[in-house]
C-alpha positions in Angstrom: -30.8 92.3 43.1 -28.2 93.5 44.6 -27.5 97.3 44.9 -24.6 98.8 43.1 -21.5 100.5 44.4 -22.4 104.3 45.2 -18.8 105.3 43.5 -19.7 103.5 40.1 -23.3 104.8 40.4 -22.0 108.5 40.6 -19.2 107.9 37.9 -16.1 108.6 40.3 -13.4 106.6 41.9 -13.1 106.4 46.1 -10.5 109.4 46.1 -12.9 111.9 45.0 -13.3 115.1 46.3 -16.6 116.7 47.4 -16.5 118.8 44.6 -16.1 116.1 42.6 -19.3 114.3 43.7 -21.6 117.5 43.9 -20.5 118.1 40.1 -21.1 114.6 39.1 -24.2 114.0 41.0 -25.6 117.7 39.6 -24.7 116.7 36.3 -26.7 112.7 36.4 -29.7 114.7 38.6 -30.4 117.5 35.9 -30.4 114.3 32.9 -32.7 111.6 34.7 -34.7 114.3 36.3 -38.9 113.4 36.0 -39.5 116.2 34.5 -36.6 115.7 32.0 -38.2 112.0 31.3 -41.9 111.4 32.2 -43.3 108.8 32.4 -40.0 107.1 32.1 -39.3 104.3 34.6 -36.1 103.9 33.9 -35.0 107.4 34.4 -37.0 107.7 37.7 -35.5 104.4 39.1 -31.7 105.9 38.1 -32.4 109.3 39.9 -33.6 107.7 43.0 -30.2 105.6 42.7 -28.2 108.7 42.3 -30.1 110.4 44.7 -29.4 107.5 47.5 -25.4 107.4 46.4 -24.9 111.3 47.2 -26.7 111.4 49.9 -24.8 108.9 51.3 -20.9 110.1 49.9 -21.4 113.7 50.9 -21.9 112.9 54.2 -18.4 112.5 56.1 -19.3 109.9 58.9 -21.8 108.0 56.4 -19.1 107.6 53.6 -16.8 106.5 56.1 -19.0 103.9 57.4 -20.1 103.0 53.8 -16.2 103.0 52.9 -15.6 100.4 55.5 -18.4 98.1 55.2 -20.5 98.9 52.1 -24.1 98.2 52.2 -24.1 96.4 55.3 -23.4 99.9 57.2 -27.1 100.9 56.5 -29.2 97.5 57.0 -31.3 96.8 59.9 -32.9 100.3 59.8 -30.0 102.0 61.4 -29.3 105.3 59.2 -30.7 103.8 56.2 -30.5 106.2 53.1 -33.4 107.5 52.0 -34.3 105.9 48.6 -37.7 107.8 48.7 -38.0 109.7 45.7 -38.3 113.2 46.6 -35.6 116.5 47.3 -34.5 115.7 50.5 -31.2 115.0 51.6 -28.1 115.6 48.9 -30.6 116.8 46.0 -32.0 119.7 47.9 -29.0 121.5 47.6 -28.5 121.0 43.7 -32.5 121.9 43.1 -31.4 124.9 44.7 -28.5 125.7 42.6 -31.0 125.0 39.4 -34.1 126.4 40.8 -33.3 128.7 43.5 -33.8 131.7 41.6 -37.5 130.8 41.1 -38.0 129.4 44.7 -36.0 131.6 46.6 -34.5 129.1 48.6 -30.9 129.9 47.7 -30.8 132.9 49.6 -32.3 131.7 52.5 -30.3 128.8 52.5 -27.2 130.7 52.7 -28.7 132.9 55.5 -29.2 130.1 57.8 -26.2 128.1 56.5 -24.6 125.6 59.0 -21.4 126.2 60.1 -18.5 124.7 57.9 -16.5 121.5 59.4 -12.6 122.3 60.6 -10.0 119.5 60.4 -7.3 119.4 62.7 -3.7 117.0 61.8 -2.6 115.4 65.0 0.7 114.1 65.3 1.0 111.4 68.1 3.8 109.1 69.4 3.5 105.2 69.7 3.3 105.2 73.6 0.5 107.7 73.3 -0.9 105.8 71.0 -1.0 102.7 72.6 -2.0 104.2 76.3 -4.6 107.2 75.2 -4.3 110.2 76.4 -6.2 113.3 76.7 -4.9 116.1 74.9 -5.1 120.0 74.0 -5.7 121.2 70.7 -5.6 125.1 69.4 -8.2 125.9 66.7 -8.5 129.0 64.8 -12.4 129.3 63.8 -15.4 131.6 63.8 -17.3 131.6 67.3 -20.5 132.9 67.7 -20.2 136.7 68.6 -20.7 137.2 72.2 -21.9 140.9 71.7 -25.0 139.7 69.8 -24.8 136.2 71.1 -25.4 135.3 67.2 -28.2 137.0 66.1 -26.1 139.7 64.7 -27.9 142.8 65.8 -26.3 145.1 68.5 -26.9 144.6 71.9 -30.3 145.5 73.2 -32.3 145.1 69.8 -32.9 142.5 67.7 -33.9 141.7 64.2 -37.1 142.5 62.6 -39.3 141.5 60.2 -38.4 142.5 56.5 -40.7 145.1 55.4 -41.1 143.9 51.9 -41.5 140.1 52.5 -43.4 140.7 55.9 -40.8 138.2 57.5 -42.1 135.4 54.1 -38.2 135.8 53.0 -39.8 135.1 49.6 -41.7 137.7 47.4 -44.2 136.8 44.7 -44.2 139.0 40.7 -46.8 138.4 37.9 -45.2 137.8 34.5 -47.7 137.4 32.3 -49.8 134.1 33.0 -47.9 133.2 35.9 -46.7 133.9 39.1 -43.0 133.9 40.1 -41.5 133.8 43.7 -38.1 134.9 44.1 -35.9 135.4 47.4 -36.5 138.6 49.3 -34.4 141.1 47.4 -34.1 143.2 50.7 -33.2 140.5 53.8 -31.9 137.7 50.8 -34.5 134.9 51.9 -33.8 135.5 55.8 -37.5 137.0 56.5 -35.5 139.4 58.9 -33.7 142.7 58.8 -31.0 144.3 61.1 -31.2 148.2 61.8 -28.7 148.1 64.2 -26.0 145.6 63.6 -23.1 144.4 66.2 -20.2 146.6 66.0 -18.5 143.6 67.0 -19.2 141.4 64.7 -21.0 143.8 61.7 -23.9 141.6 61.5 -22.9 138.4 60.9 -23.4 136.9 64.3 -19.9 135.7 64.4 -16.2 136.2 64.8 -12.8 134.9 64.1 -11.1 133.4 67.6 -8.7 131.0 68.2 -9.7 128.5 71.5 -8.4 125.9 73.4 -9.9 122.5 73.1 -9.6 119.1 75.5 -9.7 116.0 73.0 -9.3 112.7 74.1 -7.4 110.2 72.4 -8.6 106.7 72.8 -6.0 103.8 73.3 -5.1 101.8 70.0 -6.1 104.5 67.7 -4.0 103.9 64.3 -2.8 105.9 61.7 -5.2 107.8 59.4 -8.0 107.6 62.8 -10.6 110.5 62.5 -11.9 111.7 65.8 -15.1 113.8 65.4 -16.1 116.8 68.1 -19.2 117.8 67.8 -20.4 121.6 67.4 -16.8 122.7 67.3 -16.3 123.7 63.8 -16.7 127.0 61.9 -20.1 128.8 63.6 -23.2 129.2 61.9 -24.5 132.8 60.5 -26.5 134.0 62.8 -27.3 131.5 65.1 -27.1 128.6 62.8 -25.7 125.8 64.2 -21.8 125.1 64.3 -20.0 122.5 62.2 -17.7 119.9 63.5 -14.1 119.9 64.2 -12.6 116.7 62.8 -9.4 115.5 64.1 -7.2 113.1 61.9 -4.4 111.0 63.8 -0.9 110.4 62.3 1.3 108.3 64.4 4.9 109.1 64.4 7.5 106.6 63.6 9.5 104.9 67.1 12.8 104.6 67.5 12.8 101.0 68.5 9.2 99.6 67.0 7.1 99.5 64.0 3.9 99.0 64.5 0.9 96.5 61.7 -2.4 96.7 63.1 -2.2 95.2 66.6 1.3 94.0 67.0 4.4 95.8 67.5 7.6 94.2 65.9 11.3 95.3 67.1 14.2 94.0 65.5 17.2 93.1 68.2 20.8 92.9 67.9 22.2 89.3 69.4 25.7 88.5 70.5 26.9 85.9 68.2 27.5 83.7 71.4 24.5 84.0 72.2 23.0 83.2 69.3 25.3 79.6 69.1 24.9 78.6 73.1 21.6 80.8 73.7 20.3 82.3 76.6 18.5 85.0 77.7 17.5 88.2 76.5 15.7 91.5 78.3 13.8 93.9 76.1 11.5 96.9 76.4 7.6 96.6 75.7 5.6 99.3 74.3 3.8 99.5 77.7 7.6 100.9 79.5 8.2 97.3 81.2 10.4 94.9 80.4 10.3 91.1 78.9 12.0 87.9 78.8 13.4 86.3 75.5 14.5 82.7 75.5 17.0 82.5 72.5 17.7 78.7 71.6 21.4 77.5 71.1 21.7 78.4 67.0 19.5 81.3 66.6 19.8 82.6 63.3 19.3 86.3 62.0 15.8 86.5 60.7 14.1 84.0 63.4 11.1 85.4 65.4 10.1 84.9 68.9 6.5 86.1 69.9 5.7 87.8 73.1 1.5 87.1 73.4 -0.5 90.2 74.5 2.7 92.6 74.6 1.8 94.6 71.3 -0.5 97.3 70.8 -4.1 98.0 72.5 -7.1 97.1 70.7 -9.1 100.1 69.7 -12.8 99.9 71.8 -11.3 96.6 73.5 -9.4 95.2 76.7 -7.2 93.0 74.4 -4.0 93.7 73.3 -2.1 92.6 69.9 1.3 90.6 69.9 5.6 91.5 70.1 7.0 89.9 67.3 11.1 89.6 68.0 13.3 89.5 65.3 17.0 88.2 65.8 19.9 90.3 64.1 22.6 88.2 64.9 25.8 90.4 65.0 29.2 89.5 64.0 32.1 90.5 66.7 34.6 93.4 65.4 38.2 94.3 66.8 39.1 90.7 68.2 41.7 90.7 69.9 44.9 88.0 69.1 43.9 85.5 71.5 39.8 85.8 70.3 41.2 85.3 67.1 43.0 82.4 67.9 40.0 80.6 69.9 38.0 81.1 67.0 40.1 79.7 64.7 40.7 76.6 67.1 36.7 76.4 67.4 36.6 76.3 63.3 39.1 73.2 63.5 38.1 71.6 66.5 36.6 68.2 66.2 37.8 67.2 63.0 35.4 69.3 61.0 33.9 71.9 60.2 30.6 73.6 62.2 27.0 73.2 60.9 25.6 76.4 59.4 22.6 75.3 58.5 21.8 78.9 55.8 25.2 78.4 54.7 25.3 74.8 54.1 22.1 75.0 52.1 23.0 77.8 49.6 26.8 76.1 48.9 24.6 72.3 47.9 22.5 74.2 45.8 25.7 76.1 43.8 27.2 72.8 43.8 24.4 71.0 42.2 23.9 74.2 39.6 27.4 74.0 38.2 27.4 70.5 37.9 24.2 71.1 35.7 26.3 73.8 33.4 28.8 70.9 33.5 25.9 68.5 31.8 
């Protein structure tokens, strides 16, 4: 049977915001839960099912891949989702939102958080776009506190074991008949204590900085393209690991060329005598050269010449997209008397009048639709 769509199995549409998802997804977890429905099959196959569809949605570079080929982005083996029943993945962090009071894994979850992801809006032009480049980027983010180097105690000392959890981060009351374990109330889950903390950073093991990055961009990126650098986001508290920096491309608009996929179009202005005797046209190419176009005796404005392998790059490829041409035939202004005369002498020549094929086409057609209101 085939799998449904994450998005319809969470109850949102593909815009949604993480916020979204985590309320959605906390809101189907906490009603098929097991332990809401035993021995219900039903309810344990539709929490796996949810459980599979955030795991894969809250994660940036899975959803992505998901959004561009569905299912097929996980067969094979290769970063398959997890349909194992269990709390790994997406649900851990909801059980501890429910349950973290009684596990004491809220706290230190938010000790050791990860570092938060940065995005970054880069603007680049079509040439740029087409030939890569390597640029630099300024990003202003929290950097691990080279004081402490992270571990947010001054320099010198370090941290220590919590003296009412022993370093357990967790801590164990009797209520009644049972036992309850509850984050540290002294180091908040971390299992460790600083007596001393950095001066420069007051204990968090990190500080506010703006640096200097080298990205490269990759020929044939499009608009919309997300470049990932790994590690370069927000800093983790106290020496948990960074987030990543996520770069989205927008692509400026050209003066001369608009760009659909692969192939570059450019609309071009043609002489009118040109476009009755033809000849030859020179244009620019994206690449800063210049091409050829042969423009046949009775070009008319709209008509499309195609220049093979002069459009764009081909992201992760040699090949290049096409140069579509488009003809503007242009009509001559501020004749002077004896242009005027010529013309009129080239209307009259030959006994009648010249073929224009658009022209001659659209006059039959009013012809034959008065002579129907005539009926």
């Amino acid at each position: 049977m085939a799998k449904r769509d994450y998005y319809e199995v969470l109850g949102v549409d593909r815009s949604a915001q993480s916020g979204d998802l985590k309320s959605s997804f906390r809101k189907l977890a906490m009603k098929y839960h097991p332990d809401r429905n035993p021995n219900d099959t039903e309810a344990e196959k539709r929490f796996k099912e949810v459980n599979e569809a955030y795991e894969v949605l809250q994660d940036e570079e899975k959803r992505a891949a998901y959004d561009q080929y569905g299912h097929a982005a996980f067969e094979g083996g290769g970063g398959q989702p997890g349909g194992g029943f269990g709390f790994g993945g997406g649900f851990s962090d909801i059980f501890d939102e429910m349950f973290g009071d009684l596990t004491g894994s809220r706290g230190q979850r938010q000790t050791n958080t990860r570092g938060a992801d940065l995005r970054y809006n880069l603007d680049v032009n079509l040439e740029d776009a087409y030939s890569g480049k390597e640029t630099r980027v300024r990003v202003k983010a929290s950097v691990t506190c080279e004081n402490c180097n992270g571990n947010g105690a001054e320099g010198g000392t370090a941290p220590v074991a919590c003296p009412s959890c022993h370093g357990a981060g967790k801590v164990r009351t009797q209520q009644g008949f049972f036992t309850v374990e509850r984050s540290c109330p002294t180091c908040h889950g971390a299992g460790k204590v600083i007596d001393n903390p950095c001066r420069g950073c007051a204990g968090s093991g990190r500080v506010d900085k703006e640096k200097t990055l080298s990205v490269n961009i990759p020929a044939g990126v499009e608009d919309g393209t997300r470049i990932r650098v790994s590690g370069e986001g927000e800093a983790g508290l106290r020496g948990a690991p960074s987030g990543d920096l996520y770069i989205f491309i927008s692509i400026s608009e050209h003066r001369f060329f608009g760009r659909e996929g692969a192939d570059i179009y450019c609309r071009v202005p043609i002489p009118m005598t040109t476009a009755v005797l033809g000849g030859t046209l020179e244009i620019p190419t994206i690449d800063g050269n210049r091409a050829r176009v042969n423009v046949p005796a009775g070009t008319q404005t709209g008509q499309q010449f195609r220049l093979r392998g002069k459009g764009m790059s081909v992201l992760r490829s040699n090949s290049r997209g096409d140069m579509y041409v488009q003809s503007q035939v242009e009509t001559p202004v501020n004749l002077t008397k004896k242009q005027r005369e010529l013309l009129r002498e080239f209307e009259t020549s030959g006994g009648k009048k010249p073929h224009s094929p658009e022209a001659d086409g659209f006059f039959t057609k009013v012809k034959e639709l008065w002579e129907e209101f005539k009926e």
